[in-house]
C-alpha angles and dihedrals in degrees: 000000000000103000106201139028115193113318102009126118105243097222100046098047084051086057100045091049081054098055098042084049098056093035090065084037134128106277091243087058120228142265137254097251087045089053097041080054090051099054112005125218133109111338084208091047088054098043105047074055097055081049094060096040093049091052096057091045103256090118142015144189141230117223107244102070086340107254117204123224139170106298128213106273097062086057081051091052097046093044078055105045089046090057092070094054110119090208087067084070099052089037105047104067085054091048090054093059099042088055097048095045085045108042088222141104112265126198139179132224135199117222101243096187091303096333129106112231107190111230105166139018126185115186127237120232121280135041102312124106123178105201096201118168121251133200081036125118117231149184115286102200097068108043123073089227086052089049103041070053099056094041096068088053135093115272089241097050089049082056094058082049095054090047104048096046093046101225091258120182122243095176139005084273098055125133103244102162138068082232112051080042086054090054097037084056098049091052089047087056096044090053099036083233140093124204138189111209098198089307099133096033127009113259095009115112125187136181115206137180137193121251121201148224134228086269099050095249117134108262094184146287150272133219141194113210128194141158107289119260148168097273115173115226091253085060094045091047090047085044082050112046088047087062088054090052092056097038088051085048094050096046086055096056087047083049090235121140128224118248097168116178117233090353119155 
């Protein structure tokens, strides 16, 4: 790993590669040896800077490896960058309703070029918390927001998607292939929903849809998340259709206009 180019401090921009590195990571983290392969370089250089970073919160480890993994101050940063975002003040109020007429936990995501990036959440009532991270960017095949994303772009940039995230699987249910993603993505458009059956986090099921510019562009996504249950596929269309309500809503207080591909 070469740490600097002209200009740079060595050791920071060491530090920062390793971040970004874990941050885009498996969700199990990854290993000293698996990191040193990633980026080369001195296995005692790169360790001595997990350490540090380990020890001012930016990452932590898990005891069998270890495996490092984002720490706690990153979620803190992001909690803190996604504050300042002007679409949070538009979103919230909707986000409000939406959580108190569905019972469950609803959360909105920026398109990052075809990545959610989570800027609100606002809980459902009960005991359950999901203590997601926000201001991260994260996979878009998995979640129901990063697939109501994907469904409202051209088949060959969702290829270049597919491509730069990897496909990789969170859970046995999982998209891992360009095809079953193709698929995913036509019935998406056919419904106007996405949805993630347990697909990013066992037990967890989430509904998303797409919101819209002034351009009609997809701007992003929200998403409603609950324990998994056995829903029957009269409950998941009503849920549904509940989340296209809000994001329309929410795409006509951001003046935006609906060009939904597919969409019935």
């Amino acid at each position: 790993m070469s740490d600097a180019g002209q200009g740079q401090v060595g050791s920071v921009a060491r530090a920062l590669r390793l971040v970004e590195l874990l941050v885009s990571g498996p969700a199990e983290g990854m290993t000293l040896a698996e990191i040193a392969k990633s980026v080369g370089g001195s296995k005692s250089a790169i360790l001595a800077t997990l350490r540090t970073l380990v020890d001012f919160g930016y990452l932590r480890t898990t005891e069998a490896g270890p495996r490092y993994l984002p720490g706690m101050m990153l979620i803190r940063l992001g909690d803190l960058t996604a504050a300042h975002d002007p679409l949070i003040a538009v979103a919230r109020p909707i986000l409000t309703q939406l959580s108190e007429k569905s019972g469950l936990t609803i959360r909105v995501a920026r398109n990052d070029s075809g990545f959610p990036i989570f800027l609100d959440r606002v809980d459902g009532p009960g005991f359950v918390r999901f203590h997601t991270p926000l201001g991260v960017r994260e996979l878009p095949h998995v979640s129901a927001a990063g697939k109501a994303i994907l469904a409202q772009l051209g088949d060959e940039e969702i290829k270049a998607i597919a491509k730069e995230c990897g496909l990789v699987s969170r859970t046995k249910k999982s998209i891992t292939t360009l095809s079953a993603l193709r698929q995913e993505v036509e019935r998406i458009r056919e419904e106007g929903f996405a949805t993630d059956d347990e697909e990013d986090a066992q037990g967890i099921f989430c509904v998303g849809a797409a919101f819209f510019d002034h351009f009609g562009k997809c701007l992003g996504a929200i998403s409603a998340t609950g324990v998994k249950t056995d829903l029957s596929d009269d409950q998941v269309s009503k849920l549904g259709k509940l989340v296209i309500k809000y994001a329309d809503q929410l795409t006509k207080e951001l003046h935006g206009r609906k060009l939904v591909r597919g969409a019935k």
